[in-house]
C-alpha positions as CSV (number, residue, x, y, z in Angstrom):
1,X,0.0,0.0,0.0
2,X,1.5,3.8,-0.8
3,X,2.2,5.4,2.3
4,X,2.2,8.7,0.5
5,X,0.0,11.8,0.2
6,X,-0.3,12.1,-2.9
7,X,-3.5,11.5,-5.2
8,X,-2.5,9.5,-8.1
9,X,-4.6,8.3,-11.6
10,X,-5.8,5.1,-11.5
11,X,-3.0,2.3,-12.3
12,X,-3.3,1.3,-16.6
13,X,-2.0,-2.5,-16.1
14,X,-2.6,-3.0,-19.8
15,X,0.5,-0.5,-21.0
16,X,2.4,-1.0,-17.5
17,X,2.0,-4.6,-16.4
18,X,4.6,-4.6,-14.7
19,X,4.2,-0.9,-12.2
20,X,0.7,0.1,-13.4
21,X,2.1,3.7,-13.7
22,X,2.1,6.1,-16.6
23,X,3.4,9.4,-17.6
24,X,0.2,10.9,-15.3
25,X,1.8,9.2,-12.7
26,X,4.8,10.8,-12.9
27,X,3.4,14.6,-13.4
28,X,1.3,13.5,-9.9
29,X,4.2,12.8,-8.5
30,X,5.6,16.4,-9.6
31,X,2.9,18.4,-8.7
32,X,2.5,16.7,-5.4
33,X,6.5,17.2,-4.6
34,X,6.2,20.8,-5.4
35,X,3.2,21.4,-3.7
36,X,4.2,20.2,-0.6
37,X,7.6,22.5,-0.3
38,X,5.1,25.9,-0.4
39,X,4.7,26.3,3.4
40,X,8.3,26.1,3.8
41,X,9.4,29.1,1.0
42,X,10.2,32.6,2.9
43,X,7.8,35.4,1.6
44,X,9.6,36.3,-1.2
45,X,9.9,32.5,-2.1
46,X,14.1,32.6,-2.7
47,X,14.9,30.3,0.2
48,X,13.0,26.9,1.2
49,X,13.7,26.0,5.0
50,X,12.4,22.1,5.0
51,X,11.9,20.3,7.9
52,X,13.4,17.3,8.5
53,X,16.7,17.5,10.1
54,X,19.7,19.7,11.3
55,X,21.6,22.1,9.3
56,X,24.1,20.5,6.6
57,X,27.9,21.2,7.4
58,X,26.9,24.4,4.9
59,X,24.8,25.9,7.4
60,X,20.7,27.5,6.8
61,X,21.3,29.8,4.3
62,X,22.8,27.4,2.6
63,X,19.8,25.3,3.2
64,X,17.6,27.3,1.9
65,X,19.1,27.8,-1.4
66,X,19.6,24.1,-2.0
67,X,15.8,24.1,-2.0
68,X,15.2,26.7,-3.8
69,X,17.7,25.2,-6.6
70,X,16.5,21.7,-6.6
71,X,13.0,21.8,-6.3
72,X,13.2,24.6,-8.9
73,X,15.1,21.7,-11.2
74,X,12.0,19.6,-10.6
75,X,9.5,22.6,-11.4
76,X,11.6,23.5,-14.7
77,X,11.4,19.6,-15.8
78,X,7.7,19.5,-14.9
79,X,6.9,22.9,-17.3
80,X,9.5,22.4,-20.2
81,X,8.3,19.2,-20.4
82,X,4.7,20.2,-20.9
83,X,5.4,22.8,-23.4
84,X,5.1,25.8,-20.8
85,X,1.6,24.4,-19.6
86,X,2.0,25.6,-15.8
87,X,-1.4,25.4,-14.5
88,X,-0.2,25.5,-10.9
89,X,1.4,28.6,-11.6
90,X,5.2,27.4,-9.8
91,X,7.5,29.6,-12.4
92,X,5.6,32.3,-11.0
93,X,7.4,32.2,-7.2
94,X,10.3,31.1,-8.9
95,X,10.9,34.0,-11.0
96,X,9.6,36.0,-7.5
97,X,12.5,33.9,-5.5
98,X,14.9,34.7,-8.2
99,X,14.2,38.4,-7.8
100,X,14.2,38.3,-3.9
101,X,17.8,36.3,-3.6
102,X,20.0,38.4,-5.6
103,X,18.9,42.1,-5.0
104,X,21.7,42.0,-2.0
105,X,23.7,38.7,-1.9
106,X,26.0,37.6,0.6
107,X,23.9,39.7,3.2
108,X,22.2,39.2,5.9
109,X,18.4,39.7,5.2
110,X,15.8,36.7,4.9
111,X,15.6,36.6,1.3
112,X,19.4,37.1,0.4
113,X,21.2,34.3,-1.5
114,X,24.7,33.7,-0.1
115,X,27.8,34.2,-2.3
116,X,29.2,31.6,-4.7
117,X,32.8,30.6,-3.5
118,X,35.4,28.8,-4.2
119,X,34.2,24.9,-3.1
120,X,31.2,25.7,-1.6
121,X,27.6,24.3,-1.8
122,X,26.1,27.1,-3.6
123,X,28.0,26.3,-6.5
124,X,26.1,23.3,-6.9
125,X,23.2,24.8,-6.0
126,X,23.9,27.4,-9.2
127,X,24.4,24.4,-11.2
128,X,20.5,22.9,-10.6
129,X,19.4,27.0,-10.8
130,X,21.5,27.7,-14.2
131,X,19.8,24.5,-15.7
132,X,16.4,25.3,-15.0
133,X,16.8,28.6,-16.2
134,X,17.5,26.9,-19.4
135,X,15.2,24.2,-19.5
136,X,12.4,27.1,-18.9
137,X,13.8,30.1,-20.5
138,X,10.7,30.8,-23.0
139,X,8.1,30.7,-19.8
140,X,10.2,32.5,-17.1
141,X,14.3,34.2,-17.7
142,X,12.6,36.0,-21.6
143,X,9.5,37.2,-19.2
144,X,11.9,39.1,-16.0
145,X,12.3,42.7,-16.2
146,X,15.8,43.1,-17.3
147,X,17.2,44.0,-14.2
148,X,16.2,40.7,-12.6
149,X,17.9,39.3,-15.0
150,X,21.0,41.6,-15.1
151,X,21.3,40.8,-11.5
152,X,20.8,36.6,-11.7
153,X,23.1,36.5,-14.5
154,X,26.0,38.5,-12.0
155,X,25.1,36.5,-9.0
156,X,25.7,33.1,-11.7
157,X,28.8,34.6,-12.9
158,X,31.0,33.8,-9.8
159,X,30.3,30.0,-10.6
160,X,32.4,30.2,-13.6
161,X,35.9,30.5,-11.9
162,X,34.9,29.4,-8.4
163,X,37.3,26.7,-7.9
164,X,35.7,23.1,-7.5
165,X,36.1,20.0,-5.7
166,X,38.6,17.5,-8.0
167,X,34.7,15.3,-8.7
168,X,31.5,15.3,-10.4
169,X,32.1,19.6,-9.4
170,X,33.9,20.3,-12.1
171,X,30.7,20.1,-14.4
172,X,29.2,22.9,-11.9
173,X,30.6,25.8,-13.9
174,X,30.3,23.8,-17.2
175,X,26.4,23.5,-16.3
176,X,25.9,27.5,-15.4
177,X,28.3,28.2,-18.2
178,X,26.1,27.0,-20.6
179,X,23.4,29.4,-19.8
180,X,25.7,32.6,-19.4
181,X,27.0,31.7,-22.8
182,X,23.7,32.2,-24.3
183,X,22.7,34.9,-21.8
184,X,22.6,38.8,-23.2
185,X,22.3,39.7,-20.6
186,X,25.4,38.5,-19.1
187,X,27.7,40.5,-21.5
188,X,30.4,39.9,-23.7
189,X,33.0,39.3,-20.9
190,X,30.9,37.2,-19.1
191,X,30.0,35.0,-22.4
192,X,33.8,34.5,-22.8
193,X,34.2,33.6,-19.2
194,X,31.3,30.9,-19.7
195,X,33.0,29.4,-22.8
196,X,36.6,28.9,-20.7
197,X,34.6,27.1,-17.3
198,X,32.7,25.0,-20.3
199,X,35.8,23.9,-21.6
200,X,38.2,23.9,-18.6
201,X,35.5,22.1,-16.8
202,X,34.8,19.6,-19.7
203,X,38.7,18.8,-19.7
204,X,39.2,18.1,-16.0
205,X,37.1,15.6,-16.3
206,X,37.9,13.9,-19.2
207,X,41.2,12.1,-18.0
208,X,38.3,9.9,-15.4
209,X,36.9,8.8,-18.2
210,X,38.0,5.1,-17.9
211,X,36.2,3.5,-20.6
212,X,32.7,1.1,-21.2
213,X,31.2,3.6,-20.3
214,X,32.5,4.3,-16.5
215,X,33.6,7.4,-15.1
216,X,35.4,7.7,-11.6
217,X,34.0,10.7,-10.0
218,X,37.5,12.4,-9.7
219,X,41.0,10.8,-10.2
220,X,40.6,8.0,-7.4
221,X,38.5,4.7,-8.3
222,X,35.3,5.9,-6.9
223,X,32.7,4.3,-8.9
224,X,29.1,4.7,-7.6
225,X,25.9,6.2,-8.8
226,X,27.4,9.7,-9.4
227,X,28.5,8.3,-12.9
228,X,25.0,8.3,-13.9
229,X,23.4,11.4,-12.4
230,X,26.4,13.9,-12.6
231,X,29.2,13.0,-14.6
232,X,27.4,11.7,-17.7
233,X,24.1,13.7,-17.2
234,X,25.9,17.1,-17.2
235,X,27.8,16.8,-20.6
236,X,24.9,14.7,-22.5
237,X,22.5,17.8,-21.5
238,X,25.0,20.5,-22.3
239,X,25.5,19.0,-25.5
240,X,22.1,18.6,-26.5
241,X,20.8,22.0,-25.6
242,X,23.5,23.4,-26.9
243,X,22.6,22.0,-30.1
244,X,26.6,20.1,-30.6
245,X,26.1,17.0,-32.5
246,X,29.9,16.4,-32.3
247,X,30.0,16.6,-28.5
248,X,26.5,14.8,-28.4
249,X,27.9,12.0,-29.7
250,X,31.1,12.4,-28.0
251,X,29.2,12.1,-24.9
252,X,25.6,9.9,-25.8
253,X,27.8,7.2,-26.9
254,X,29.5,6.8,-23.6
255,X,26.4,7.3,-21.8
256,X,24.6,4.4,-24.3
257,X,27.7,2.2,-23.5
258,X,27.1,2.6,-19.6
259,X,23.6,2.1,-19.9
260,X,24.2,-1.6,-20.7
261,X,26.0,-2.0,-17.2
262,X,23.8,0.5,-15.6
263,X,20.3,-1.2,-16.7
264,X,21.5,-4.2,-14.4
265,X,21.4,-2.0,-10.9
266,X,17.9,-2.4,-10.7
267,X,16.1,-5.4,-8.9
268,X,13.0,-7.3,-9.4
269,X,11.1,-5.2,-7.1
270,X,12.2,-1.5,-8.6
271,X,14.9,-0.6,-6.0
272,X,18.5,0.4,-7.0
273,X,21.6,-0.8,-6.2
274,X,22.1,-0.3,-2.3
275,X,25.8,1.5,-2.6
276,X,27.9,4.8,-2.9
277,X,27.6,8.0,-1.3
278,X,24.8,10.6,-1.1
279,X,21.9,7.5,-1.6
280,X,19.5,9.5,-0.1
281,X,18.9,11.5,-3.7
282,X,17.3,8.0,-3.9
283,X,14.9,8.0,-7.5
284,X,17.7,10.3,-9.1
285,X,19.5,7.0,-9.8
286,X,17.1,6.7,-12.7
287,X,18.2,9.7,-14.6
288,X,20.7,8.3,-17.4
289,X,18.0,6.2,-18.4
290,X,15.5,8.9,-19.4
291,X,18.7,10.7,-20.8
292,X,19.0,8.0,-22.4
293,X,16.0,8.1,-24.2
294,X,15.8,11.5,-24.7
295,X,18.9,11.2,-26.6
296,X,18.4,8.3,-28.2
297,X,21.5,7.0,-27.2
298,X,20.2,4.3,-25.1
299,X,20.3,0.1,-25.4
300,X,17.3,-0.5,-23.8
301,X,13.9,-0.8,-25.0
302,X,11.5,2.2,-24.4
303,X,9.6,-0.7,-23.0
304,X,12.2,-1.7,-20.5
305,X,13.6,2.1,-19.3
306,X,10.0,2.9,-18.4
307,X,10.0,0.0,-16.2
308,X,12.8,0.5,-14.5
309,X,12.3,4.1,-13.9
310,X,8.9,3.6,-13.0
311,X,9.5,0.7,-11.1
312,X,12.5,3.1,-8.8
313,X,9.9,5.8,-7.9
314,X,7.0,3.5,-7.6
315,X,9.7,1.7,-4.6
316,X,10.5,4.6,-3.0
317,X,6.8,6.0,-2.6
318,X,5.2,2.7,-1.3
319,X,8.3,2.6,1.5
320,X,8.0,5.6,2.9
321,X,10.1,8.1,1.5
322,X,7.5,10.8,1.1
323,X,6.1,11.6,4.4
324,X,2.7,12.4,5.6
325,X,3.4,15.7,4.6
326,X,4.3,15.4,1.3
327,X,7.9,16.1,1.7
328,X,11.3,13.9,0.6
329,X,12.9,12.3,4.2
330,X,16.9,12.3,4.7
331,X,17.2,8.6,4.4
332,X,16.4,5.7,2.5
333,X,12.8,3.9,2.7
334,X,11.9,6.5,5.4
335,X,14.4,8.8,7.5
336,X,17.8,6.8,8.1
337,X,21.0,9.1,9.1
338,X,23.4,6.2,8.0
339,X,23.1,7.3,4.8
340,X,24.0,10.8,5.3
341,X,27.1,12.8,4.9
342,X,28.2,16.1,6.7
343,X,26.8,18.2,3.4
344,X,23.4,16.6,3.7
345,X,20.3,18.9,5.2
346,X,17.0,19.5,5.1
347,X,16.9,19.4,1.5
348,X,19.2,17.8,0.0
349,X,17.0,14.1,-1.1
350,X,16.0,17.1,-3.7
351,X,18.2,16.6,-6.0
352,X,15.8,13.5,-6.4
353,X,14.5,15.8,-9.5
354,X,16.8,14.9,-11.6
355,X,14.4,11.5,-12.0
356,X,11.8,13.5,-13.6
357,X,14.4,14.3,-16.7
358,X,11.9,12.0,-18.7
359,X,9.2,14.8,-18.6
360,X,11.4,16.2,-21.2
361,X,10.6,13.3,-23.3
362,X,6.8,14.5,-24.9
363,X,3.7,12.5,-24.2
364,X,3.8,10.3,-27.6
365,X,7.1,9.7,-27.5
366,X,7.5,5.9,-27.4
367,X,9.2,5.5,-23.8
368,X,5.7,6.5,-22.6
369,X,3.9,4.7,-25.5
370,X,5.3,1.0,-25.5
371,X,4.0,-1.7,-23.0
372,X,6.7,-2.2,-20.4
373,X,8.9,-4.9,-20.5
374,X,10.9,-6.7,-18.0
375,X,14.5,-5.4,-16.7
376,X,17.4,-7.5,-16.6
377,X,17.4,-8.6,-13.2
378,X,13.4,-10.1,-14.1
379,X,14.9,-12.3,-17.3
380,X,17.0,-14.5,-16.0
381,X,19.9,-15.6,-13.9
382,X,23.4,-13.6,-14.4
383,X,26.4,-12.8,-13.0
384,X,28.3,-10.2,-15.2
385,X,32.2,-8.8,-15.3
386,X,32.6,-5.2,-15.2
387,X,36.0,-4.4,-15.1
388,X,36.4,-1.1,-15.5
389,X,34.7,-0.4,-11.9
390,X,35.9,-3.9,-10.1
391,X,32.5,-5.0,-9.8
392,X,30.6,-8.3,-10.8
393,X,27.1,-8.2,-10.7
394,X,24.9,-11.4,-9.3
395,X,21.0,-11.2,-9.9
396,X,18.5,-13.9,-9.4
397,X,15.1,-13.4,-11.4
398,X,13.2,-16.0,-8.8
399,X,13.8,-13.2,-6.4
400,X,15.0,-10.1,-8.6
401,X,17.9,-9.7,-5.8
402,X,20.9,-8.1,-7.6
403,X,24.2,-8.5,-5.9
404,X,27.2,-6.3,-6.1
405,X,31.1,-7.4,-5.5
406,X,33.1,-4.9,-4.9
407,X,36.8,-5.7,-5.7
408,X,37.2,-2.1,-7.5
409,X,35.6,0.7,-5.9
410,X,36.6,2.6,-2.5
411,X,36.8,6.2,-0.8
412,X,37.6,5.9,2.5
413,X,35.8,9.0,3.6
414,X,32.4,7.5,2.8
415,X,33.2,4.1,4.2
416,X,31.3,1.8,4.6
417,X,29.2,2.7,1.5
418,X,32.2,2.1,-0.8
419,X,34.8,-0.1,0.9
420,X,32.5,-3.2,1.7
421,X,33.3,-6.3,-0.5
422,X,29.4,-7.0,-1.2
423,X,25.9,-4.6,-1.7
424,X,22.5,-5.5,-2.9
425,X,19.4,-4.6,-4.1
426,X,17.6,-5.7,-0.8
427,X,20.3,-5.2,1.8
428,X,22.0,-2.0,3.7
429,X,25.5,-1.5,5.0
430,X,25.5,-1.6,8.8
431,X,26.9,1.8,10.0
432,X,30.6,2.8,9.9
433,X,31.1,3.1,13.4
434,X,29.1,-0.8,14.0
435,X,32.4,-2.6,14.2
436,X,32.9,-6.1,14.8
437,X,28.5,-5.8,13.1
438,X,30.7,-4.3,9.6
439,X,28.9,-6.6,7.2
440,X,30.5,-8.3,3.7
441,X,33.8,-7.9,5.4
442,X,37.1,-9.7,6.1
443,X,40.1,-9.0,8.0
444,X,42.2,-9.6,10.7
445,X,42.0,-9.3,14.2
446,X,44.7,-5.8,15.3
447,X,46.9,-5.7,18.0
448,X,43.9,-2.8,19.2
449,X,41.5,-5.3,19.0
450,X,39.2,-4.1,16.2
451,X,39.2,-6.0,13.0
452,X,41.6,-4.3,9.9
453,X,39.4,-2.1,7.6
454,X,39.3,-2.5,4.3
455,X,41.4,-0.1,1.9
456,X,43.9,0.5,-1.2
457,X,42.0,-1.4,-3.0
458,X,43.7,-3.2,-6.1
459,X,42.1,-5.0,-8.8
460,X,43.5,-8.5,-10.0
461,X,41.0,-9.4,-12.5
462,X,38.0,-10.3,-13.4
463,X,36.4,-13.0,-15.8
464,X,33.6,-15.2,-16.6
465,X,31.8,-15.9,-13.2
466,X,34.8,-14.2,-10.7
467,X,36.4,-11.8,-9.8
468,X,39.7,-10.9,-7.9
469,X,41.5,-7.8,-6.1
470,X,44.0,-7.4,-3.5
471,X,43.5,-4.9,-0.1
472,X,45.6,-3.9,2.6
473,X,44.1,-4.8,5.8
474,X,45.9,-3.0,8.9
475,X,49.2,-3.8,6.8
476,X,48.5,-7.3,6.3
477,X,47.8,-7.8,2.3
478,X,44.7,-9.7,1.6
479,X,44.1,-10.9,-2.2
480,X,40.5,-12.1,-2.2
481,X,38.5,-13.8,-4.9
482,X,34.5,-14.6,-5.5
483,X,33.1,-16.7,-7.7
484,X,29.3,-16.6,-8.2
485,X,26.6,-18.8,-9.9
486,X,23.1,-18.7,-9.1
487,X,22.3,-17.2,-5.4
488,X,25.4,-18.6,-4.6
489,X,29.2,-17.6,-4.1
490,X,32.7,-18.7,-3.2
491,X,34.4,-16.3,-1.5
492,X,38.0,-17.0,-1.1
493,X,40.7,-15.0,1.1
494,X,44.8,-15.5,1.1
495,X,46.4,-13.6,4.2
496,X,49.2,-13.5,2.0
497,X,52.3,-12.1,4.3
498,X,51.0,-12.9,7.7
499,X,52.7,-14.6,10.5
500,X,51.1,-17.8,12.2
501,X,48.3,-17.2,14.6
502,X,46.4,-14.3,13.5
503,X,42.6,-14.2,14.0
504,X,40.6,-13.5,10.9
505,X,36.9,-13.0,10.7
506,X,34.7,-12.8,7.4
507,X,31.0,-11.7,8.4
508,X,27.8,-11.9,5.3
509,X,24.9,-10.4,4.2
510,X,22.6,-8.3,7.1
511,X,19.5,-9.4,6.0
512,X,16.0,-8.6,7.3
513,X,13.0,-10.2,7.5
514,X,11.9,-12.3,4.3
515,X,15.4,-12.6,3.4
516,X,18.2,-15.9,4.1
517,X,21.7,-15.0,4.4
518,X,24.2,-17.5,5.5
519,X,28.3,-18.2,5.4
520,X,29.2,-22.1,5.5
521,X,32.8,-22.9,6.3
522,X,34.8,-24.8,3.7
523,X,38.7,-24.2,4.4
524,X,40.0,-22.3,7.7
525,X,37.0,-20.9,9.3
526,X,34.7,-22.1,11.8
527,X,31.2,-20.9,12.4
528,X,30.9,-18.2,15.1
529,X,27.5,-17.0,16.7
530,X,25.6,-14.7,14.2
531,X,25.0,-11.8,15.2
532,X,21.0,-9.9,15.1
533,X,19.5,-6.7,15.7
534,X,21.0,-4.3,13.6
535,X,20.2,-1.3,12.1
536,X,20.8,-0.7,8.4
537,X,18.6,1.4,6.4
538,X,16.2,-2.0,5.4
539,X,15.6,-3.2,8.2
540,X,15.8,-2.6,12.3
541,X,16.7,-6.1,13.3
542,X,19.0,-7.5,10.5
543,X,21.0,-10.8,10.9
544,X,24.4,-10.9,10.1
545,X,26.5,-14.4,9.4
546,X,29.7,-14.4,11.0
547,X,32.8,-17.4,10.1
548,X,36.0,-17.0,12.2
549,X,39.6,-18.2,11.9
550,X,43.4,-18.1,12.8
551,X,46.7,-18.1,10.5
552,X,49.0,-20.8,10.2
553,X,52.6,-21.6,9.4
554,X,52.0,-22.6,5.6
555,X,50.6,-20.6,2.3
556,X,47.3,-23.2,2.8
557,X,47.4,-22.5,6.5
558,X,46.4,-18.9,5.1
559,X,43.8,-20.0,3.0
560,X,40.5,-19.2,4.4
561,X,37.1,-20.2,2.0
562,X,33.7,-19.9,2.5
563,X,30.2,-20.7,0.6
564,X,27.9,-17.3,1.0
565,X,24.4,-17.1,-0.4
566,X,21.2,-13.9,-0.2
567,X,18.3,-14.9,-1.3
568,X,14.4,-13.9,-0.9
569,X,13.5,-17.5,-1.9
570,X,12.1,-19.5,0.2
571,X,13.4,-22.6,1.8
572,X,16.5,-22.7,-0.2
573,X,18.4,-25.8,-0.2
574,X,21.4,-26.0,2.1
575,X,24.2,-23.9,1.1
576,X,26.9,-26.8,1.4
577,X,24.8,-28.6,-1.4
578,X,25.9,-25.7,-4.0
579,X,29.3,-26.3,-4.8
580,X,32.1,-28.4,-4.4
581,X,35.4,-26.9,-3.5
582,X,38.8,-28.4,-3.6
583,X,42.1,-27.3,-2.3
584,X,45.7,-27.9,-3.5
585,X,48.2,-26.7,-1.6
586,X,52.2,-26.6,-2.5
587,X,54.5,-29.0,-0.5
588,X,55.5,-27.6,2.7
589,X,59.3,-27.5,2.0
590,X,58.6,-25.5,-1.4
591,X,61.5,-23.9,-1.7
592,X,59.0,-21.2,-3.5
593,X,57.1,-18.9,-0.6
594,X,55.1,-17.2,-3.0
595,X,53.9,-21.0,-4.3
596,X,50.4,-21.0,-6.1
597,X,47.2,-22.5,-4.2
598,X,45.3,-24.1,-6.5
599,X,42.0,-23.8,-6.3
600,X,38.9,-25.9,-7.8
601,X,34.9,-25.0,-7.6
602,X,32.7,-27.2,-9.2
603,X,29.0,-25.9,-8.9
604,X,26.6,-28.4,-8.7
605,X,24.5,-27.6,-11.2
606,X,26.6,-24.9,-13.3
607,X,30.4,-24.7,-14.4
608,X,33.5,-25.5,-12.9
609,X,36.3,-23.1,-12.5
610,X,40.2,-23.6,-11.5
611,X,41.9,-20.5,-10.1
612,X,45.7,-20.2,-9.3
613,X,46.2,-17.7,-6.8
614,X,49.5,-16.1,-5.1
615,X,50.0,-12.9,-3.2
616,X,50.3,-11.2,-6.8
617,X,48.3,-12.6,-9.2
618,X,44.8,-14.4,-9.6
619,X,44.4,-16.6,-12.7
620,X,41.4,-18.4,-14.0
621,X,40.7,-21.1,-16.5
């Protein structure tokens, strides 16, 4: 049942079998959104003070302008989308909040917008501005008196050589740029100014640009949803309101290669992948698919990128994430501070807008015409390579789980939502201060009693069913390997340089109610007491597996493998009965010490797989 406000059409399960909603659904949706953020606008409607939660690190001001920005974004997708039809008449305190904020900014009065500087949040908050100004330009910046928009176009202007964060920021003054270039109002210096942050910015961040389709958001491996609704969304818009075919398909033909990988971050039941920073922007995950469409430099059926947007904010609504008062929660299903970093407030789940890009896409176009169709995770059974990121992907269509190994990505500041070696579609990370509760984690046991994070990540492969990657673990080096198939997986662990007699402790899935997670011992663990009653941001009272073990003298004394499994089937067989493992370790007076382990899985109804694994190097055949 929806445990939202909102009043909806009636469900059409003859075009949408699958979600029941339509393109009326979504303009609901809208209208109810920006409806509900009215009560919260000061009286000249340029800053919205939303409930919810305390101050981001940014402070109120701050605040307020991030939602003013992004639930303009969401009103300027809403209009341009409907041709300028604006029965509810939002440009109008838009235009009035645009006036209000920059008559003195960087002052003190209850309308004034703060100052754009160098790496701070209303730069980013000009970005989401800048772009509706753009997207709405015929119905709202071509109506202002000319001194409105004299002033707006100043007050944008800093964005162009404030200095950014070395991430998804760059494309901040690349975004406002591409309004002040085609702004008179800006001037000529101003224009010239726009065309250098365009081009600087599109330059910084081409070097992350690692191929298939994946960016890193900034020169580190971090690999997470920001590829879809930052780094490709910025250019692929740019580009196509610019009207550049050459930099449209510079940039749609990356974005139609990522949508391939990206299409496979959905489950069976609509949510997205459960991993990376700033989840609480929650629907905005489905973004690069309408852009996709609206491009046409997409993969996927119109059929199939209706259902999985539909399907994300048709998830979020029935669990909670609109309140009783119409308004976007800091969290997850509902409000969850795990997911939250020091620059979230009040209104940041707002940049949740960026899912209605596919109002852009008109009412007969065929991504709202064709019957939806299945997504990947619905089809069948697969478990898919991406090297670029580290990840292989494991979904189940009996229970539309999709599982995530992470032997790729990490950012140690947003631990645990990068650094854990597993994620789902149906599962949260426990907290980064939960400890020896850390879920889809292995390490050893410190002189200081805690258990060796995870970091320094380095990738060792990846292949048909596995995957492999090294990690320093409190200075111990830890090459680790999965190997999935079905539900199922192997995960394997080689303490590589460690002396004798060091505990070690691998811990599973937290899974809630309606879900089975389980570890099974198979070389050097033991089972240890799971533990229960943890917080993540599905469930209150998750259970979490937990194997333990201890070093020995020789390379197979340091071998540590386990059978794991998440599933939302129920009564699965026993774990144990899924795959056959066998060990092969070199002779104990090898005169070798960095000897291969041999390694042998033989599922019992799929493939079997040999791996060679030394402190270096992970080979399969």
């Amino acid at each position: 049942m929806a445990k939202h406000p909102f009043t909806l059409p009636d469900e059409d399960r003859a075009l949408s079998p699958y979600t029941g909603w339509t393109r009326a659904h979504w303009e609901a949706v809208a209208d109810g959104l920006l409806g509900a953020v009215v009560p919260y606008a000061t009286p000249g409607a340029a800053l919205y003070h939303l409930p919810g939660g305390p101050p981001s690190g940014s402070g109120v001001r701050s605040d307020g302008l991030e939602g003013y920005a992004r639930t303009f974004l969401l009103a300027a997708f809403r209009v341009a989308g409907a041709g300028g039809a604006d029965p509810h008449g939002v440009l109008e305190r838009y235009a009035a909040g645009l006036d209000a904020g920059t008559r003195t900014p960087g002052g003190d009065g209850p309308e004034d917008w703060p100052l754009i500087t160098d790496r701070g949040q209303p730069l980013v908050e000009a970005a989401s501005i800048a772009l509706a100004l753009r997207l709405t330009r015929p119905w709202l910046w071509d109506r202002l008196p000319a001194p409105v928009r004299e002033r707006a176009a100043r007050w944008l202007s800093d964005a162009l050589t404030a200095q950014a964060w070395e991430c998804n920021w760059e494309l901040f003054p690349v975004t406002v740029g591409g309004f002040l270039a085609e702004t008179e109002e800006a001037g000529e210096a101003t224009a010239a100014a726009a065309e250098a942050a365009i081009a600087r910015g599109l330059g910084r961040i081409e070097p992350w640009y690692r191929g298939e389709g994946w960016y890193s958001d900034g020169p580190a491996r971090h690999f997470d949803y920001y590829n879809g609704w930052a780094m490709h969304l910025y250019p692929v818009l740019h580009a196509r309101l610019s009207g550049d075919p050459a930099a449209l398909d510079r940039y749609g033909d990356r974005l139609a290669v990522h949508l391939a990988d990206y299409a496979r971050l959905f489950g069976g039941d609509g949510a997205p992948l459960h991993q990376g920073r700033s989840l609480t922007y929650r629907m905005a995950t489905t973004a690069p698919l309408w852009l996709g469409a609206l491009t046409g430099r997409t993969p996927l059926a119109p059929g199939v990128t209706r259902r999985l947007a539909s399907g994300a904010l048709r998830y979020f609504l029935d669990r909670g994430a609109v309140g009783p008062d119409g308004l976007l929660s800091l969290g997850w299903h509902g409000p969850y501070r795990g997911v939250l970093q020091r620059y979230s407030g009040p209104a940041s789940p707002y940049w949740a807008s960026k899912a209605f890009t596919g109002l852009l896409l008109p009412a007969g176009h065929p991504v709202w015409t064709a019957t939806e169709e299945p997504g990947p995770a619905e089809r069948a059974d697969a478990v898919t390579a991406l090297p670029v990121p580290g990840w292989l992907l494991q979904s189940t269509a009996s229970d539309g789980v999709v599982r995530l190994h992470n032997h790729g990505s990490e950012d140690a500041r947003y631990d645990p939502h990068y650094t854990r070696s597993g994620y789902s579609t149906v599962t949260g990370s426990t907290p980064v201060d939960a400890g020896p509760a850390a879920d889809n984690h292995f390490g050893p046991l410190l002189p200081d009693g805690t258990w060796a994070a995870r970091s320094a990540i380095e990738p060792l492969g990846a292949g048909d069913g596995w995957i492999a990657s090294a990690h320093d673990a409190g200075g111990h080096r830890v090459v680790s390997v999965v190997l999935a198939h079905g539900a199922a997986e192997v995960r394997i662990h080689l303490m590589s340089d460690s002396a004798p007699e060091v505990p070690v402790r691998l811990t599973g899935w937290a899974a809630g109610e309606g879900l089975h997670s389980a570890l099974h011992p198979v070389h050097g663990y033991t089972a240890d007491a799971p533990l229960s009653g943890l917080s993540t941001a599905f469930s209150t009272d998750a259970r979490l597996p937990v194997l333990t073990g201890r070093t020995g003298p020789t390379p197979g004394d340091r071998l540590f493998i386990a059978l794991a499994r998440l599933t939302g089937d129920n009564a699965p067989p026993p774990l144990a009965s899924l795959a056959g493992v066998r060990v092969t370790t070199p002779p104990a007076d090898t005169p070798d010490p960095d000897a291969a382990l041999a390694i042998t899985v033989e599922w019992t109804d799929g493939p079997r797989r040999h791996l060679r694994i030394t402190s270096r190097a992970v080979r399969a055949d």
